[in-house]
N, C-alpha and C positions, 0 to 999 in steps of 0.2 A: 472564582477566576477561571477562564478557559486555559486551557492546556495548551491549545494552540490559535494563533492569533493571525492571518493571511492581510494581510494591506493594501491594496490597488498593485497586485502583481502584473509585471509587464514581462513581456519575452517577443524580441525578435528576431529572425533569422534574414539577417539584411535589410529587404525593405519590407519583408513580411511582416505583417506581425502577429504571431501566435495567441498570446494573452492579451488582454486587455481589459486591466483596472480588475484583477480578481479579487474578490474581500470574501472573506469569510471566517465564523469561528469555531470551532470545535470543543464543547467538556469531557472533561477524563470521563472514561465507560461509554461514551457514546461511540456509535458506528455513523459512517458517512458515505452514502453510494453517489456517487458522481457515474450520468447519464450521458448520451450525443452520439452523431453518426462520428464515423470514422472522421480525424481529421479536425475534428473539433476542438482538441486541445486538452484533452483528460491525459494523456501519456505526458506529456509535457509538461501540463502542472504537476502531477507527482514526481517528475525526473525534478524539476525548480526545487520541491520540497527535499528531496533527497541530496541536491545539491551536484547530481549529474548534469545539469544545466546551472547554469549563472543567472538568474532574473535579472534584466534589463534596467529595473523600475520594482520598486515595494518595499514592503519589511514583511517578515518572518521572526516572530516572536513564539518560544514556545516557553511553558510554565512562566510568562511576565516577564521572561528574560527575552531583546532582540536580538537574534542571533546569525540576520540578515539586512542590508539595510542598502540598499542599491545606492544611495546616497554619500556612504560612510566607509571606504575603501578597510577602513581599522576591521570592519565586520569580513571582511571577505579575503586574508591573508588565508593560503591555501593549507598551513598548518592547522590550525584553524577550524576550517571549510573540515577537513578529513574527523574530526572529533564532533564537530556538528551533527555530521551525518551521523550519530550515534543514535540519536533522538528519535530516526525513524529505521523502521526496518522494510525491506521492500519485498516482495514475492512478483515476481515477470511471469508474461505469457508463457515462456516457453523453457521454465524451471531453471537454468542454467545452473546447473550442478556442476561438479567435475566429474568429470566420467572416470578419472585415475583414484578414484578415494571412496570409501563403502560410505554408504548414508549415514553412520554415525559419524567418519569424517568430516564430513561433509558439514554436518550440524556444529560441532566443535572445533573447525577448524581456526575461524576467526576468533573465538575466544584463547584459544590455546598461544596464538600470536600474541595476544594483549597480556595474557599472564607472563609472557616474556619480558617483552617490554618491561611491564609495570609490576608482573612479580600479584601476589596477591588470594594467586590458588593453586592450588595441586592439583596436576597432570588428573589425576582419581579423582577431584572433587568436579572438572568439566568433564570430565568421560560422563559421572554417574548422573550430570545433570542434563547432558545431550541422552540419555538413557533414557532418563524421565521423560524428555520432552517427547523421543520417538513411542514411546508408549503413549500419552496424551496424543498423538495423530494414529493411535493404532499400529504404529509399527514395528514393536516392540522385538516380533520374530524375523526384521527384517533389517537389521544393526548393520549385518556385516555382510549385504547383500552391495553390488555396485550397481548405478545408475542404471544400465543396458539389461539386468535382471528385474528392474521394477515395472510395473504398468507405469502409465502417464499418470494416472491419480498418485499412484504411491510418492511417485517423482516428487509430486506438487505438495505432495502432506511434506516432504523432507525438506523443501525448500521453506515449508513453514515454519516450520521446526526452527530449521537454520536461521531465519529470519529472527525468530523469539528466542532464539540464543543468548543474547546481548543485550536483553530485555529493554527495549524500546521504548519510548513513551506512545509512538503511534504506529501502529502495522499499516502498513500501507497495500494494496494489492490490486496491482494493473492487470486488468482482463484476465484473472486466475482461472479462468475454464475455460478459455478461446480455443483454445489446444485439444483438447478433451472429447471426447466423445459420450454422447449422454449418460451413460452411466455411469462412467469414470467424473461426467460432473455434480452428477448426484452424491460420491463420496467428498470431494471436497467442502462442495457448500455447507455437507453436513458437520463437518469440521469447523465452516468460518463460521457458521449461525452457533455453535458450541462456546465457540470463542467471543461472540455479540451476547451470550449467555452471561458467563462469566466479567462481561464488563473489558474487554480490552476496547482497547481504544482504537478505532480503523478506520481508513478512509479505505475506500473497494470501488474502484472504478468498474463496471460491470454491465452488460447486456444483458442480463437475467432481468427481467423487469418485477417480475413475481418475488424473486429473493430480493430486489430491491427495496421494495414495496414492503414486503414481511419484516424481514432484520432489520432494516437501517432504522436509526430516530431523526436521521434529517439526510436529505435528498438534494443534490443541485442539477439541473440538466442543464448542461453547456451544448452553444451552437456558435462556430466563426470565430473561437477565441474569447467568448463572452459568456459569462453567467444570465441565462434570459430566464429562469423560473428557481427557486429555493424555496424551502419549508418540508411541513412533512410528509414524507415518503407517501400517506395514502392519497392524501389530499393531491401533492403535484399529480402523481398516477393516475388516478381517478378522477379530478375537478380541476385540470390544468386552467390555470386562467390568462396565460399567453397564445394566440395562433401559434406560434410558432412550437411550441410542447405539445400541442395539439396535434400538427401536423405529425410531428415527429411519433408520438406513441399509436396514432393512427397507422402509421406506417409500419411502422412496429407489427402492431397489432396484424395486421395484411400479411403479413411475413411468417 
């Protein structure tokens, strides 16, 4: 059974319209890099998945359960919607951390809220597992450093952290090196190809076409709001069989 299940996604903004009829499926462990120029609709469908946006039009089903359903107002009560969003974890372009909280804050933050709530762990058992995780991004020496003392890479490892805090069914990550400068991109990919190691589960909206191509087991390049190529990452890359992928990785390429 796929993990997660996308259905003829719609989204408009007015008379615009963003998506259109997205469908796709994702299995636990696999990676998914979603391709397109700017404008094309990759920040958007991750915002839909994360439920920062409302889809129009679709279902969203993730482990067999529908958890979305544009149809079905019962799926979309906003108490609801805020527990959904548990399902995916997101990491943004441009890390938004808190600048008032050190990186292990930062990481445990949101969990430390939910133990509230719900009770269930000791203050010491999220400390020592925000611990763990900044050591698994390497930054083990850099706990109780704040935001304005890290590089941009570091930023991005912490927001990853943060992200797999609350252990997700899908890590999601919008343009995670746009920000970056080349070798500060070099340290994070080698973090997310670690994680495509390990079996997480990810969808990675990204311009890297080469770590596209490498990491991912399945690739979709969007153009206009629509899915116009999917399959595997070498094969779109390399053996595009739409003009229109064609164009675009030729241009790519030029660049």
């Amino acid at each position: 059974m796929s993990i997660l299940e996308v259905n003829h996604i719609e989204k408009h903004f007015g008379p615009t319209k963003v998506l259109n009829d997205i469908s796709f499926s994702l299995e636990a462990g696999q990676a998914l890099s979603i391709i397109g120029s700017s404008g094309s609709g990759k920040t958007t469908l991750l915002r839909c998945l994360n439920f920062l946006e409302r889809p129009n039009g679709g279902t969203i089903a993730v482990n067999g359960s529908v958890i979305f359903d544009a149809a079905d107002p019962s799926t979309q009560i906003e108490k609801d919607i805020r527990e959904k969003r548990l399902h995916f974890g997101l990491v943004f372009q441009n890390f938004n951390l808190f600048p008032q909280y050190t990186a292990l804050q930062n990481v445990t933050l949101a969990r430390e809220l939910r133990a509230k709530k719900k009770g269930g762990e000791s203050r010491e058992e999220i400390l020592q597992a925000g611990l763990a995780l900044l050591e698994q991004m390497g930054l083990a020496d850099r706990a109780n450093h704040y935001p304005h003392q890290l590089s941009g890479g570091q930023q991005q490892r912490v927001a990853i952290a943060r992200a797999l805090a609350l252990h997700p069914d899908i890590l999601c990550f919008d343009e995670p090196t746009s920000a970056l400068d080349p070798e500060l991109t070099g340290e994070v990919l080698r973090v997310i190809r670690s994680l495509a190691e390990h079996k997480t589960t990810m969808i990675i909206v990204t311009h890297e076409m080469a770590f596209a191509r490498d990491v991912a087991d399945q690739l979709i390049f969007m153009d206009s709001g629509v899915i116009v190529e999917q399959g595997d990452p070498k094969e779109v890359i390399d053996h595009p069989k739409e003009e229109r992928t064609r164009q675009f990785l030729a241009r790519y390429a030029d660049n």
